[in-house]
MARKE-222629 format. One record per atom (N, C-alpha, C): residue number from 1; x, y, z. Coordinates in pm, 1 decimal. Each point is the difference from the previous one (the first is absolute). Example, Ala and Ser with C-alpha at 12.3 -4.5 7.8 and 13.67 -1.06 7.14 Angstrom:
<vexmis>
  marba        c1        c2        c3
      1    1319.0    -569.0     780.0
      1     -89.0     119.0       0.0
      1      90.0     120.0       0.0
      2     -35.0     105.0     -72.0
      2      82.0     119.0       6.0
      2     -77.0     109.0      73.0
</vexmis>
This chain:
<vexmis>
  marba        c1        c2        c3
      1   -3505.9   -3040.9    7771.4
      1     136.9      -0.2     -47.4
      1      58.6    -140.6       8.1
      2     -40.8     -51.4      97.3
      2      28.1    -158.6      39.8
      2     -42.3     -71.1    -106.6
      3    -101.8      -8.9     -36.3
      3     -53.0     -73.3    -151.2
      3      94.5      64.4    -108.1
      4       7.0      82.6     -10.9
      4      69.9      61.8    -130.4
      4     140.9     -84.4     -20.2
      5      78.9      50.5     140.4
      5     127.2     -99.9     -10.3
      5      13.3    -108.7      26.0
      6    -143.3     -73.1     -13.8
      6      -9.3    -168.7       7.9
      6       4.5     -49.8    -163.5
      7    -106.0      97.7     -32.3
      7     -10.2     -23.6    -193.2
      7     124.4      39.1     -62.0
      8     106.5      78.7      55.1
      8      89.1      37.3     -74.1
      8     116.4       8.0      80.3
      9      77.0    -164.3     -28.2
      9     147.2     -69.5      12.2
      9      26.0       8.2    -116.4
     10     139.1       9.7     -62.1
     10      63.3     -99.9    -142.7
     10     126.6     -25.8      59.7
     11      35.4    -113.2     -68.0
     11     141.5     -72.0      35.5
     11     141.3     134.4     -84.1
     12      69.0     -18.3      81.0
     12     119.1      75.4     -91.4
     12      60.3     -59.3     -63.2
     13      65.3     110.1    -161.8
     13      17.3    -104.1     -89.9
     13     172.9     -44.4     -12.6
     14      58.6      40.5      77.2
     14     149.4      25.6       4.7
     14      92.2      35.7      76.4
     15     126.6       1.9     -54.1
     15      72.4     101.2     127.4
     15      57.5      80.0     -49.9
     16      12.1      51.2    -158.8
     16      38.8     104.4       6.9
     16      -3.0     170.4      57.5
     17      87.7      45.6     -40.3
     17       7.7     159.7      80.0
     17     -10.2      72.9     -99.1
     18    -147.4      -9.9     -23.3
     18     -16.4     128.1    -104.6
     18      56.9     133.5      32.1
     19     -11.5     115.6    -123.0
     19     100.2     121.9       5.1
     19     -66.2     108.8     -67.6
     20    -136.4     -62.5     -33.1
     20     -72.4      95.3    -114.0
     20     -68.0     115.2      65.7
     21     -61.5      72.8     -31.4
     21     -80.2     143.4      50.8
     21    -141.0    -103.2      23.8
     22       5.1    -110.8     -42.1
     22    -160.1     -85.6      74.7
     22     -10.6      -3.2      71.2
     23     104.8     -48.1      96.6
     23      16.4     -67.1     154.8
     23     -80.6     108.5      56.7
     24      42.3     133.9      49.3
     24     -44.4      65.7      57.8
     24    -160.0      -8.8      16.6
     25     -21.0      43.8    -150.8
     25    -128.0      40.7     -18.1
     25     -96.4     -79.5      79.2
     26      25.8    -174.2     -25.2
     26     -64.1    -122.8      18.2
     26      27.4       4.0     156.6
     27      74.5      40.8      38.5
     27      22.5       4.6     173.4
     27     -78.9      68.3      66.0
     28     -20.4     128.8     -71.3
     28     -49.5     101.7      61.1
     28    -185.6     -31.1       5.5
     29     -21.6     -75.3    -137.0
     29    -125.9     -32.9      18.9
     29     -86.5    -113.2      59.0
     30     132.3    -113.9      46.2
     30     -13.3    -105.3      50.0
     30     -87.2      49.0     165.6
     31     132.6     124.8      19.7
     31     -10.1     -10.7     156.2
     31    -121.3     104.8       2.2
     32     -54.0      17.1     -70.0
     32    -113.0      75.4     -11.4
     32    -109.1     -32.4      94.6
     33     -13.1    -149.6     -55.3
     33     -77.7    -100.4      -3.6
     33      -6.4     -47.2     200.4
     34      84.5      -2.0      65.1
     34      26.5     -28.6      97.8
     34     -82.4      26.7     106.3
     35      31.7      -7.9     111.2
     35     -80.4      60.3      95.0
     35      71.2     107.0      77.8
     36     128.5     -39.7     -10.7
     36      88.3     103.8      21.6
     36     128.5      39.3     -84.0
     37     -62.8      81.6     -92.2
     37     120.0     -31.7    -137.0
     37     138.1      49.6      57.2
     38      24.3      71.8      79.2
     38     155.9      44.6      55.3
     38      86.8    -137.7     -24.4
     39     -63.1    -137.7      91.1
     39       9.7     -62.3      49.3
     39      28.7    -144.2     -99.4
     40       3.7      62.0    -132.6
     40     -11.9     -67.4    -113.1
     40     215.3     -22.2      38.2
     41       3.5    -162.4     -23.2
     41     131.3     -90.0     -42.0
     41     -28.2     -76.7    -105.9
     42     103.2     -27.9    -101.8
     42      -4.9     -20.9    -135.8
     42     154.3    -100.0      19.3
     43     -78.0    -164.7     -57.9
     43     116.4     -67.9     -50.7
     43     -19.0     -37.1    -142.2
     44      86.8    -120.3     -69.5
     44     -35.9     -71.3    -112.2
     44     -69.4      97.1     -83.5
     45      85.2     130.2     -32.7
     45     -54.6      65.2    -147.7
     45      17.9     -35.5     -85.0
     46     -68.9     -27.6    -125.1
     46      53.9     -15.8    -139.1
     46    -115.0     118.3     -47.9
     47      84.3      38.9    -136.4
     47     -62.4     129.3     -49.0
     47      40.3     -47.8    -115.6
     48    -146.1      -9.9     -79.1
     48     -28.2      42.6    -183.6
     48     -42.1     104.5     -55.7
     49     123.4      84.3      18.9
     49     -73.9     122.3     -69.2
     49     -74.4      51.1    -148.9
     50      35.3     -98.7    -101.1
     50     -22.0      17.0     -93.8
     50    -155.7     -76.4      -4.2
     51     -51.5     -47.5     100.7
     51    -166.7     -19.4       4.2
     51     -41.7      58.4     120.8
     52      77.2      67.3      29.1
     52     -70.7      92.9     136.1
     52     -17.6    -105.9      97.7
     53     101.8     -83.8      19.0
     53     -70.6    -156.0     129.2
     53     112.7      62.6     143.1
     54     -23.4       5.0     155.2
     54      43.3     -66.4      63.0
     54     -13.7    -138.3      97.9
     55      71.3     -46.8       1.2
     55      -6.4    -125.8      90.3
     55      66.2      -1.9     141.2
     56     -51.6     -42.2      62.9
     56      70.1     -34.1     157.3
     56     -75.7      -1.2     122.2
     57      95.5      10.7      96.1
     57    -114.7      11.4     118.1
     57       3.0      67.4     113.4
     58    -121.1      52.2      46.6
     58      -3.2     129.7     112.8
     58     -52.3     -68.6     145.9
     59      45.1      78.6     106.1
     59       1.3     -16.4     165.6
     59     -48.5     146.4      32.2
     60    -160.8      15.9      26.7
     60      27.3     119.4      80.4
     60     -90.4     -10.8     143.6
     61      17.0      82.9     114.2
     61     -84.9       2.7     146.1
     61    -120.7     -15.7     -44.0
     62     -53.0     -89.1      69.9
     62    -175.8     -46.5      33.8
     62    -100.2     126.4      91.2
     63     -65.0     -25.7      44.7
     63    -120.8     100.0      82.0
     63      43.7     -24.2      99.6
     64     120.8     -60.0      53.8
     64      39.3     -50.9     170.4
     64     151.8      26.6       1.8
     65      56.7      97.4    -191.6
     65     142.6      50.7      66.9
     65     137.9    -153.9     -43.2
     66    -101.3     -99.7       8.1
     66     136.9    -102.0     -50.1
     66     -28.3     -26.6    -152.4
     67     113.0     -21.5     -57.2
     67      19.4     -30.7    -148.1
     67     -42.0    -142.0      18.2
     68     -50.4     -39.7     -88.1
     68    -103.5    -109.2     -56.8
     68      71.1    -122.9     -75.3
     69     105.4      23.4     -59.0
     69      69.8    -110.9     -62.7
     69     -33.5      67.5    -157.8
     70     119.6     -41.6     -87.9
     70      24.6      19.9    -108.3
     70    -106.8     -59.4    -105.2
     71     -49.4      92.4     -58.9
     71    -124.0     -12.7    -134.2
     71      43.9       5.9    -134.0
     72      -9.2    -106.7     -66.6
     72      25.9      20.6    -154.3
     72     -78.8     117.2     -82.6
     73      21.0      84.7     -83.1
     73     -89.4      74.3     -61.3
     73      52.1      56.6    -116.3
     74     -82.4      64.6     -83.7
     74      19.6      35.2    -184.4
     74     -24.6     117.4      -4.6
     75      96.2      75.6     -69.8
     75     -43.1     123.5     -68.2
     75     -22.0     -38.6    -129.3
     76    -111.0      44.1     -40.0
     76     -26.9      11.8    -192.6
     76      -9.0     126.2     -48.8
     77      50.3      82.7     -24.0
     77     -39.9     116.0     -42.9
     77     -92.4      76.2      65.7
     78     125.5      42.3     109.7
     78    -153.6      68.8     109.7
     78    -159.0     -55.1      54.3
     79       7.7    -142.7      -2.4
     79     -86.6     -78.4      61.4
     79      86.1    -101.1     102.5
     80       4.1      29.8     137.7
     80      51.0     -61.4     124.3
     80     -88.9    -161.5      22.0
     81      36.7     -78.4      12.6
     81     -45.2    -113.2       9.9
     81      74.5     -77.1     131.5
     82     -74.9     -25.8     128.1
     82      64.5     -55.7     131.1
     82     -65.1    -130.2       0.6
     83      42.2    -140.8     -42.0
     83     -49.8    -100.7      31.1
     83      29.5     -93.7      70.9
     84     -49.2     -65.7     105.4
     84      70.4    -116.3      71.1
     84     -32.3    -135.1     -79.8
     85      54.4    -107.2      99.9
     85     -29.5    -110.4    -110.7
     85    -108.9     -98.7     -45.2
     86    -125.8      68.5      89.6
     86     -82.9     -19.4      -1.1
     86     -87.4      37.8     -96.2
     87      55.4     148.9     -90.8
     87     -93.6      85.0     -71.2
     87     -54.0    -107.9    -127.7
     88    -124.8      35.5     -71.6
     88     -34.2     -35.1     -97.5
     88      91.5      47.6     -98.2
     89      37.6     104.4      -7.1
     89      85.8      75.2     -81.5
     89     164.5     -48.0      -9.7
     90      62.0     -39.5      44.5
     90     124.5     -61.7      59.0
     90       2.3     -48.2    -156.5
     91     -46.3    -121.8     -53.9
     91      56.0     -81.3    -125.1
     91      16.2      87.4    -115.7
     92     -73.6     108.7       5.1
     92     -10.2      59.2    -113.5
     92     125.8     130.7      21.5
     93      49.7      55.0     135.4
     93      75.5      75.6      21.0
     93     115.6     -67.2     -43.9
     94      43.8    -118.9      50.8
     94     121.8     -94.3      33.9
     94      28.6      22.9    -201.7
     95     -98.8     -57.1     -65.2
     95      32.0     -17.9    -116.9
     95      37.6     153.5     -75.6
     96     -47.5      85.8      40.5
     96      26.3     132.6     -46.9
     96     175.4      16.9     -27.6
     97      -7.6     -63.0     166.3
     97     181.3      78.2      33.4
     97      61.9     -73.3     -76.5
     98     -39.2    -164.9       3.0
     98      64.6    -103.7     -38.8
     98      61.9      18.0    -149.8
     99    -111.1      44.8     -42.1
     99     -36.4      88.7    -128.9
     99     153.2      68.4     -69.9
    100     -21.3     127.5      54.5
    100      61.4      96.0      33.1
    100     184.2     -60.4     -32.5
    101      34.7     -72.6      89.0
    101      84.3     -54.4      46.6
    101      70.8     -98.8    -160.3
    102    -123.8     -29.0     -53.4
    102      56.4    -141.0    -107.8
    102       9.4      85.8     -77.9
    103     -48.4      94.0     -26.4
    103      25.0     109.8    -131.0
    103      92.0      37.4     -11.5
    104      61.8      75.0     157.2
    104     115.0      13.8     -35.2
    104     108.2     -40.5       5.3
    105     -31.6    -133.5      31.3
    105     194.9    -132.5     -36.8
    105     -44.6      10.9    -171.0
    106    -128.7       1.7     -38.2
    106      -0.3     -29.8    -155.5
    106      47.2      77.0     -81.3
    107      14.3     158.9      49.9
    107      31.7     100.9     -70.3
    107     151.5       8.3      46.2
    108      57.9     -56.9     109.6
    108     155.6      27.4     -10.4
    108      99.5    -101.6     -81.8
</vexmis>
């Protein structure tokens, strides 16, 4: 599990307070992922619902009971992604959200 949430940090992409029926979903599957999903804390949401994206970042208890420090991570359409900043995966997440994000100043 330790490897898993080493390969999977992402940076959060914002601060908005999303409001959509995503949040949940993306929460619920984030803390899935955990070691102790109860234990799942959630800052820096941003939510694209219209590509199925969330962004932000999760804190949950370790195998010793203390919370670990805050993890960037991605929802894509029901694919959970936890990366630190170490991951190989990180540049290509970052650009996803980043993504995400320029589309929609372009479309408002």
């Amino acid at each position: 599990m330790m490897a898993l949430a080493m390969l999977l940090i992402v940076t959060g992409c914002g601060a908005e307070k999303p409001t959509d029926e995503l949040l949940p979903v993306a929460q619920q599957a984030v803390a899935a992922e955990l070691k102790d999903p109860d234990s799942a804390k959630f800052r820096r949401l941003t939510s694209y619902p219209d590509r199925g994206l969330v962004c932000g970042q999760v804190n949950g208890k370790n195998s010793y009971g203390a919370y670990g420090g805050f993890t960037d991570f991605y929802y894509d359409n029901g694919i959970v992604i936890i990366a630190d900043e170490d991951s190989p995966l990180r540049p290509g997440l970052d650009e996803l959200c980043l993504g995400a994000m320029k589309q929609r100043e372009d479309n408002q």
